[in-house]
LOTOR-450761 format. One line per 4 residues: number of its first residue (from 1); their letters; for each residue x negated, z negated, y of N, C-alpha, C. Coordinates in pm, whole numbers, plus 50000, padded with zeros to 5 digits. Example, Ala and Ser with C-alpha at 12.3 -4.5 7.8 and 13.67 -1.06 7.14 Angstrom:
<nodes>
1 = AS = 48681,49220,49431,48770,49220,49550,48680,49220,49670; 48715,49292,49775,48633,49286,49894,48710,49213,50003
</nodes>
This chain:
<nodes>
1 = XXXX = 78793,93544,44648,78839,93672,44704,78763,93702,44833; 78677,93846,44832,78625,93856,44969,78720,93901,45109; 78656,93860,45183,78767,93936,45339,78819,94073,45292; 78772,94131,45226,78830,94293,45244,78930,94253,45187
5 = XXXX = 78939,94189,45075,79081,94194,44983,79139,94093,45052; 79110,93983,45083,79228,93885,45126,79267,94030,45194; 79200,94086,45315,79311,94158,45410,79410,94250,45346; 79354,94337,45269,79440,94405,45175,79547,94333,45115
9 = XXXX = 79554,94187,45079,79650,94153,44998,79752,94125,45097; 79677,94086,45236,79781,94064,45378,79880,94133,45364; 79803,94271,45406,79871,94413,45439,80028,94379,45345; 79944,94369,45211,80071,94380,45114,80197,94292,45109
13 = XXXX = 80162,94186,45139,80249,94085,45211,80343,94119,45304; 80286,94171,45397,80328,94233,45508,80461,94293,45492; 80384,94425,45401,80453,94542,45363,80620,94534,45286; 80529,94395,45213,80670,94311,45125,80794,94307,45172
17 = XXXX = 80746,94204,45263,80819,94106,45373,80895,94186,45447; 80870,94277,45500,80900,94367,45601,81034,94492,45517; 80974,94514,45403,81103,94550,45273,81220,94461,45263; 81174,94336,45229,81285,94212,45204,81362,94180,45332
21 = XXXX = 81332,94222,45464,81394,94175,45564,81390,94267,45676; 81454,94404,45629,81448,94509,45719,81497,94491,45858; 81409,94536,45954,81481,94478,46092,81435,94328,46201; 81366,94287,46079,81325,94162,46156,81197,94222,46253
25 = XXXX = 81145,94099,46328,81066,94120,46434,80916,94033,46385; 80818,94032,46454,80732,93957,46398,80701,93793,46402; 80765,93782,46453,80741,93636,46415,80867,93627,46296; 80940,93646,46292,80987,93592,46142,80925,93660,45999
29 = XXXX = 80872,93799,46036,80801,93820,45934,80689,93714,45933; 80592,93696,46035,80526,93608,45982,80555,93405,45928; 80649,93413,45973,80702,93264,45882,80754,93296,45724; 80820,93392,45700,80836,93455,45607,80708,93497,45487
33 = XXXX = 80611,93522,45536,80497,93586,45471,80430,93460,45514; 80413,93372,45566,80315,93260,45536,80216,93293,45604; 80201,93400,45675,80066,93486,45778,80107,93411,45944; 80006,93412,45972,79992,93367,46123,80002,93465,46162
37 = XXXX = 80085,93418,46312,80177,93553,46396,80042,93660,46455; 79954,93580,46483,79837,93680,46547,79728,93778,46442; 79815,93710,46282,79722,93810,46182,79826,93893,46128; 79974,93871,46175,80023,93974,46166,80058,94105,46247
41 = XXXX = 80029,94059,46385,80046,94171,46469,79920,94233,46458; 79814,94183,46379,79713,94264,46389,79699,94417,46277; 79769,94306,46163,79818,94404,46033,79934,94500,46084; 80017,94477,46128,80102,94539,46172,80043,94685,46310
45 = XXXX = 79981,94621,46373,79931,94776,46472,79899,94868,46355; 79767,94809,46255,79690,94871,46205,79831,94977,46103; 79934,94936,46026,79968,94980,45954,80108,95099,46054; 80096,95109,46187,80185,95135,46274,80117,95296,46284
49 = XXXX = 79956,95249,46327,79883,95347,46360,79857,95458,46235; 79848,95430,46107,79846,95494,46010,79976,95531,45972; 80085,95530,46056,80202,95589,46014,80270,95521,45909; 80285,95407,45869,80420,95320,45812,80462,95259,45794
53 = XXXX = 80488,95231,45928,80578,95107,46027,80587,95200,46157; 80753,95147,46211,80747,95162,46320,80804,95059,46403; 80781,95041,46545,80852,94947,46579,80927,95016,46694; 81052,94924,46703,81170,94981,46762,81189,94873,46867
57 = XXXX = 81192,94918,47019,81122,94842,47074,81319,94818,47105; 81428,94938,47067,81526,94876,47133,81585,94725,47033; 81560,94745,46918,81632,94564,46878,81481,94521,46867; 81351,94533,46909,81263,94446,46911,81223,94385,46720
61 = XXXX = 81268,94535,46665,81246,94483,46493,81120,94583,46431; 81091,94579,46334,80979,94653,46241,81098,94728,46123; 81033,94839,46138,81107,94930,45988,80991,95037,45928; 81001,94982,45779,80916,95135,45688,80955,95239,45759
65 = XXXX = 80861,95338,45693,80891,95453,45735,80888,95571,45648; 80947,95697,45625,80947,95762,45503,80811,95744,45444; 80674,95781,45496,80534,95794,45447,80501,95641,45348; 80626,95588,45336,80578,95440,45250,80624,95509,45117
69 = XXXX = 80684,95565,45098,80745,95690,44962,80634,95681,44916; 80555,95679,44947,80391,95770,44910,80345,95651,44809; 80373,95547,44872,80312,95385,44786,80375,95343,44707; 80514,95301,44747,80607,95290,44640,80756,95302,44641
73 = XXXX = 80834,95210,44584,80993,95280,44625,81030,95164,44780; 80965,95122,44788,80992,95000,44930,81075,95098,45030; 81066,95230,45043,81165,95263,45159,81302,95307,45077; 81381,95182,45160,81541,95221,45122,81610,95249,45165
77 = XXXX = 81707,95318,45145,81805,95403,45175,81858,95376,45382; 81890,95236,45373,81884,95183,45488,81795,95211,45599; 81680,95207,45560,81602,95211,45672,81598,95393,45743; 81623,95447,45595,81597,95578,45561,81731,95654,45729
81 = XXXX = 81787,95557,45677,81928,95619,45750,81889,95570,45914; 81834,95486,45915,81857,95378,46048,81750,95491,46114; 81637,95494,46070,81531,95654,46104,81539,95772,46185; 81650,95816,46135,81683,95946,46112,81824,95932,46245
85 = XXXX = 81920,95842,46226,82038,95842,46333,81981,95760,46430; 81906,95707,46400,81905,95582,46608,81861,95683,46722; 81800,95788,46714,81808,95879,46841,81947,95912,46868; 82021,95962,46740,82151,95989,46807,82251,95892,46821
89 = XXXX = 82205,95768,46794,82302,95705,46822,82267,95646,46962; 82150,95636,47037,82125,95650,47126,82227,95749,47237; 82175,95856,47221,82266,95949,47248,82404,95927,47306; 82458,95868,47165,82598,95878,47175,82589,95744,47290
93 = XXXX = 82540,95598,47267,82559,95546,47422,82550,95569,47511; 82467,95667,47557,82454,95749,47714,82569,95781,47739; 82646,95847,47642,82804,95870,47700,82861,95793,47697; 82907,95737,47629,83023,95616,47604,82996,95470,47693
97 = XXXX = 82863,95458,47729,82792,95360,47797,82809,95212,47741; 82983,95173,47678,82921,95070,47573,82856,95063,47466; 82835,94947,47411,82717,94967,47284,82767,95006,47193; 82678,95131,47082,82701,95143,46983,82582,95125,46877
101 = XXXX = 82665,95086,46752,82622,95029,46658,82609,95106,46516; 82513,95131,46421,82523,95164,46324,82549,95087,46235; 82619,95069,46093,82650,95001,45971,82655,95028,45874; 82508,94990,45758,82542,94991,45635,82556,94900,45537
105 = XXXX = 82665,94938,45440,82731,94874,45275,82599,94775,45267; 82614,94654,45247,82566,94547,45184,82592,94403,45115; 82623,94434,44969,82685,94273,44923,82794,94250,44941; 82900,94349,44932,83057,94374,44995,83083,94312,45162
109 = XXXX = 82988,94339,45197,82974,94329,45326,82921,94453,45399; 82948,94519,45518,82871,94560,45630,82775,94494,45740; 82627,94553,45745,82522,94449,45791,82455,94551,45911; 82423,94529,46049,82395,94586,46167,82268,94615,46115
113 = XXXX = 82249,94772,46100,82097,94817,46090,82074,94884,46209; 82121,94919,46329,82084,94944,46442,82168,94952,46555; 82135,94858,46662,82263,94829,46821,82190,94920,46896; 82254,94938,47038,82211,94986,47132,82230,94863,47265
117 = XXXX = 82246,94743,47244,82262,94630,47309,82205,94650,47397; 82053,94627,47390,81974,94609,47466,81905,94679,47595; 82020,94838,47552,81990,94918,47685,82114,94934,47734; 82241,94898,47672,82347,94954,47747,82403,94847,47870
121 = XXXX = 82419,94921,48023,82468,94818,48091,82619,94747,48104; 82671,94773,48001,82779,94683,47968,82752,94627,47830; 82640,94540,47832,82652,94443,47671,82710,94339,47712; 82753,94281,47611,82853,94163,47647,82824,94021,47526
125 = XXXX = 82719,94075,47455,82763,93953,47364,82531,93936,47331; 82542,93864,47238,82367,93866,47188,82341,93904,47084; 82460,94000,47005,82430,94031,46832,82319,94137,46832; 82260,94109,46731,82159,94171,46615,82146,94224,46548
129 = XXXX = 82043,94305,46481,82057,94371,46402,82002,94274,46283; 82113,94319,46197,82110,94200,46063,82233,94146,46048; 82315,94158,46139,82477,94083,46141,82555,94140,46015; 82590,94043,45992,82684,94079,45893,82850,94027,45920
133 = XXXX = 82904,94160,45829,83030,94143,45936,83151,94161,45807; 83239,94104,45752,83315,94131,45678,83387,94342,45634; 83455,94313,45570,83497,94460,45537,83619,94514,45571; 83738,94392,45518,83836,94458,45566,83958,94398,45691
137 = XXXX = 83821,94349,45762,83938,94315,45929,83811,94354,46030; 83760,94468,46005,83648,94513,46071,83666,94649,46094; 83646,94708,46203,83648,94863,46204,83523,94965,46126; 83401,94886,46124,83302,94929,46014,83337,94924,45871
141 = XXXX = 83394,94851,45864,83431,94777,45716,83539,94880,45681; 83619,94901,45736,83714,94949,45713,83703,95091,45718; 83663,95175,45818,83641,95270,45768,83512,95351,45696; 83419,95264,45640,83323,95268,45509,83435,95258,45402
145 = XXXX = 83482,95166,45322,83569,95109,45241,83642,95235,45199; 83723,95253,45334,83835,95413,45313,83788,95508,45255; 83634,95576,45314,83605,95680,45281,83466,95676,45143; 83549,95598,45078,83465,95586,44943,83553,95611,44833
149 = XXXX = 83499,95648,44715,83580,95689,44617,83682,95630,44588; 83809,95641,44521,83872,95549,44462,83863,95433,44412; 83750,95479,44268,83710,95366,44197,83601,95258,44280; 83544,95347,44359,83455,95191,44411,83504,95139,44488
153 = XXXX = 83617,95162,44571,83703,95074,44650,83777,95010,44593; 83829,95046,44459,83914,94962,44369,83806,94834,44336; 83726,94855,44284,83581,94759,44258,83541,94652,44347; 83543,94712,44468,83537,94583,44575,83654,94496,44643
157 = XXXX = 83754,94576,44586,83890,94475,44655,83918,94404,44553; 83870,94440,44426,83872,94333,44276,83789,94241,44327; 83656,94236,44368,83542,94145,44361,83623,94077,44513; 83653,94124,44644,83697,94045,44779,83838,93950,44706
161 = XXXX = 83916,94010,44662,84071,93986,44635,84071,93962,44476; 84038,93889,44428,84044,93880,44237,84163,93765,44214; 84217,93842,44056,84337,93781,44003,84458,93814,44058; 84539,93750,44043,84708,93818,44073,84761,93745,44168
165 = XXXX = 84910,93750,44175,84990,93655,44324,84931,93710,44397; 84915,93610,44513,84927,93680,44625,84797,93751,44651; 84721,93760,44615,84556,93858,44609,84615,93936,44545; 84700,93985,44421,84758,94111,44408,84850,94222,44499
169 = XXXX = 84905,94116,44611,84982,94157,44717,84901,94226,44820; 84776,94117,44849,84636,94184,44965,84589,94330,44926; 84586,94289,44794,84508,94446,44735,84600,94546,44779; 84693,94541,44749,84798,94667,44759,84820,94670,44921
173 = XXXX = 84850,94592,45002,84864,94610,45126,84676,94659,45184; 84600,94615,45132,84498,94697,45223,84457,94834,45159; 84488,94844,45024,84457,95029,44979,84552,95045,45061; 84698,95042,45110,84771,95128,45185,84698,95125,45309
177 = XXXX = 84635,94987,45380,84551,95050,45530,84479,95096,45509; 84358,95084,45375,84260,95224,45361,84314,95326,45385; 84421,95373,45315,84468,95519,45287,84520,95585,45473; 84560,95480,45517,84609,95535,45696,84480,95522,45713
181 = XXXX = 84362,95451,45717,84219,95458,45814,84193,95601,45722; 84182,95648,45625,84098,95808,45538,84204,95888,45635; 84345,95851,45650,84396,95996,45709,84363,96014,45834; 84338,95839,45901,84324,95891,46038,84165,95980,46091
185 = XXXX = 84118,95929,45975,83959,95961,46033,83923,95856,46071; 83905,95721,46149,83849,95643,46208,83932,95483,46189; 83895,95421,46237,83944,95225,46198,83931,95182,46346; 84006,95091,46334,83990,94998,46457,83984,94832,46406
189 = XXXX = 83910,94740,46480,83928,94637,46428,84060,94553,46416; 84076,94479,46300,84193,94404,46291,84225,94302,46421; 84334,94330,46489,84352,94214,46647,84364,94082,46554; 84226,94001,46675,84253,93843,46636,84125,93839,46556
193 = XXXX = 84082,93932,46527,83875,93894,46485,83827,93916,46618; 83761,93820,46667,83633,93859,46759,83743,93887,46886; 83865,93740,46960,83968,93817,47002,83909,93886,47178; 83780,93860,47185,83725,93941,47364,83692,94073,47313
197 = XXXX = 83671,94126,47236,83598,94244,47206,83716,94322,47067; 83657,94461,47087,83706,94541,46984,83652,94659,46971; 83650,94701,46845,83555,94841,46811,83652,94934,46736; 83607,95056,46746,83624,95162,46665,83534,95228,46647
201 = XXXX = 83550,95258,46477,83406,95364,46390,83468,95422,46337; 83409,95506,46308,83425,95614,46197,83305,95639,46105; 83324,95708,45974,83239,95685,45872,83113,95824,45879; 82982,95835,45864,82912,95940,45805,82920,95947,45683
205 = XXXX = 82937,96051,45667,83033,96111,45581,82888,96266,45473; 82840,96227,45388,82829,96335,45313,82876,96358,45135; 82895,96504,45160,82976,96557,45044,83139,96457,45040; 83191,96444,45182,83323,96347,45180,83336,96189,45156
209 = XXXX = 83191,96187,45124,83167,95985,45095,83104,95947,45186; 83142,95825,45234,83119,95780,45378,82943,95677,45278; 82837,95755,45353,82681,95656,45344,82692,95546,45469; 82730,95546,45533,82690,95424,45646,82831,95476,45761
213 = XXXX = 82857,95375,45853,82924,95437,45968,82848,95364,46148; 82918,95424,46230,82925,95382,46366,83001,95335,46433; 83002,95292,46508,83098,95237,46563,83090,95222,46756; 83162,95214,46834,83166,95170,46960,83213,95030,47003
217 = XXXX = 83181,94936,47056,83220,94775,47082,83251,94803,47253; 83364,94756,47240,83395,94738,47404,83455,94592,47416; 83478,94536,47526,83566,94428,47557,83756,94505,47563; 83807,94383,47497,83925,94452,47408,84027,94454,47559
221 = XXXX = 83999,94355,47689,84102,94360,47796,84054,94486,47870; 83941,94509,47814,83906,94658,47952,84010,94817,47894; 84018,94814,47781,84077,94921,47773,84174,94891,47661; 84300,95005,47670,84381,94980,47540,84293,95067,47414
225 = XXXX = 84399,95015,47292,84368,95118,47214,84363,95260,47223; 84488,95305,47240,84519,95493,47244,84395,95531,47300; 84388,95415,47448,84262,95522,47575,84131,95513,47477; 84122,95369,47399,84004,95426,47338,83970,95536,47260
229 = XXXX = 84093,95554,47141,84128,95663,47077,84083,95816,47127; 84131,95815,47246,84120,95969,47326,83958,95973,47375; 83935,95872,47407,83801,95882,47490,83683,95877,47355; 83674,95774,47288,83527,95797,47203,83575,95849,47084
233 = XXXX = 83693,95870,46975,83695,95895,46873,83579,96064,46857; 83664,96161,46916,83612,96264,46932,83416,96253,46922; 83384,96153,47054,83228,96136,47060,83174,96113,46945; 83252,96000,46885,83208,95956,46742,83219,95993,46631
237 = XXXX = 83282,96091,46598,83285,96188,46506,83183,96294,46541; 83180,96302,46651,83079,96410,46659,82894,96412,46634; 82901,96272,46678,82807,96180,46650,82738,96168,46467; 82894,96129,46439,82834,96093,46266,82824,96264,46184
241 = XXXX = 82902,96359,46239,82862,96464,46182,82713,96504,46251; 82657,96462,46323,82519,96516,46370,82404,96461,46250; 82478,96335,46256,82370,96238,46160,82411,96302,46019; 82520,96310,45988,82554,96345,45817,82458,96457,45844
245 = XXXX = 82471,96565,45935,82390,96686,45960,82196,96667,45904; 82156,96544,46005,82035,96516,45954,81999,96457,45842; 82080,96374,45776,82114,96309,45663,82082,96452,45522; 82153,96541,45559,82170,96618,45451,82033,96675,45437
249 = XXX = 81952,96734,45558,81804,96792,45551,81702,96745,45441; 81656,96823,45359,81530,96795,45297,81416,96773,45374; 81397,96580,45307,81290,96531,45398,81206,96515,45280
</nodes>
């Protein structure tokens, strides 16, 4: 194989890798891809500068970018979303000043595709983007879950909660907290996960089905619930309708 193609096959590696592990930074892409860290930051400018990759200097990760459409289906939905809302979810931390977080559906799980950690001056913890966080004792989890159809929420509390007794009891007691998180509009985390901290999200929401949500993380002794209620719900709704807003645009 001559240099031109090994590099070309790099690139592709790269390109792979960087699909399979949206969010990572470069050195794990390059342990991942088997490329030395200094032949990947080299592949990486080059494919930055031609528009598809970007790097996000606030979680310090690499993400496709729509113009990878062009090559093949490698840009997914995820990244698609993470794109398009991290300015405004930016945004929305300037006001709220703790961190907020975006979350999308993965593997009956919710998985951090974009924090604002790293600029807000009240972070409190070292999470990542890539966290994965359960569904239903989570305020992401929970209000994704809610604002999904019937049947696919029936589908995943079969696959979390399967068989009868008392997993027949869970099921029925959490469609009834789905059904209060859809009326309320928004979730709070279950008290006693994560017991220093606590969040509330609400879902983006198009055509009424929640694609991904947000959320706000505060330390749970600084404020009560209600005050949180009054103070960011409003922001955060306003927030995910901006994004459902950009979400909906023909790109």
């Amino acid at each position: 194989m001559s240099e031109t193609s090994r590099g070309v096959a790099r690139a592709l590696t790269v390109l792979r890798t960087i699909n399979a592990l949206p969010g990572a930074g470069i050195s794990r892409i390059a342990q991942a891809a088997g490329i030395s860290r200094p032949a990947v930051y080299r592949i990486v400018r080059t494919l930055e500068e031609a528009g598809y990759l970007r790097y996000d200097s606030a979680s310090e990760s690499l993400r496709l970018t729509p113009l990878v459409q062009q090559l093949s289906a490698g840009y997914d939905e995820e990244a698609w979303i993470t794109e398009l809302a991290g300015p405004l979810l930016d945004e929305l931390q300037r006001k709220v000043v703790w961190p907020t977080d975006l979350f999308c559906f993965f593997d009956d799980t919710m998985i951090m595709c974009r924090t604002t950690r790293r600029v807000s001056p009240w972070t409190f913890d070292k999470v990542a983007v890539g966290l994965r966080i359960p569904l239903l004792v989570t305020a992401c989890g929970r209000a994704y879950l809610a604002h999904r159809d019937a049947a696919d929420r029936d589908q995943v509390l079969e696959r979390l909660l399967p068989g009868e007794g008392r997993n027949a009891q869970e099921r029925q007691d959490a469609r009834r907290m789905l059904d209060r998180v859809r009326n309320d509009g928004y979730a709070m985390r279950e008290v006693g996960f994560m017991r220093e901290t606590n969040s509330i999200a609400v879902p983006v929401l198009l055509d009424g089905v929640a694609h991904c949500c947000i959320a706000v993380t505060y330390i749970a002794s600084a404020l009560k619930p209600e005050e949180v209620i009054v103070r960011y719900e409003p922001l955060l709704r306003a927030c995910a309708a901006s994004i459902a807003a950009v979400l909906a645009r023909p790109h």
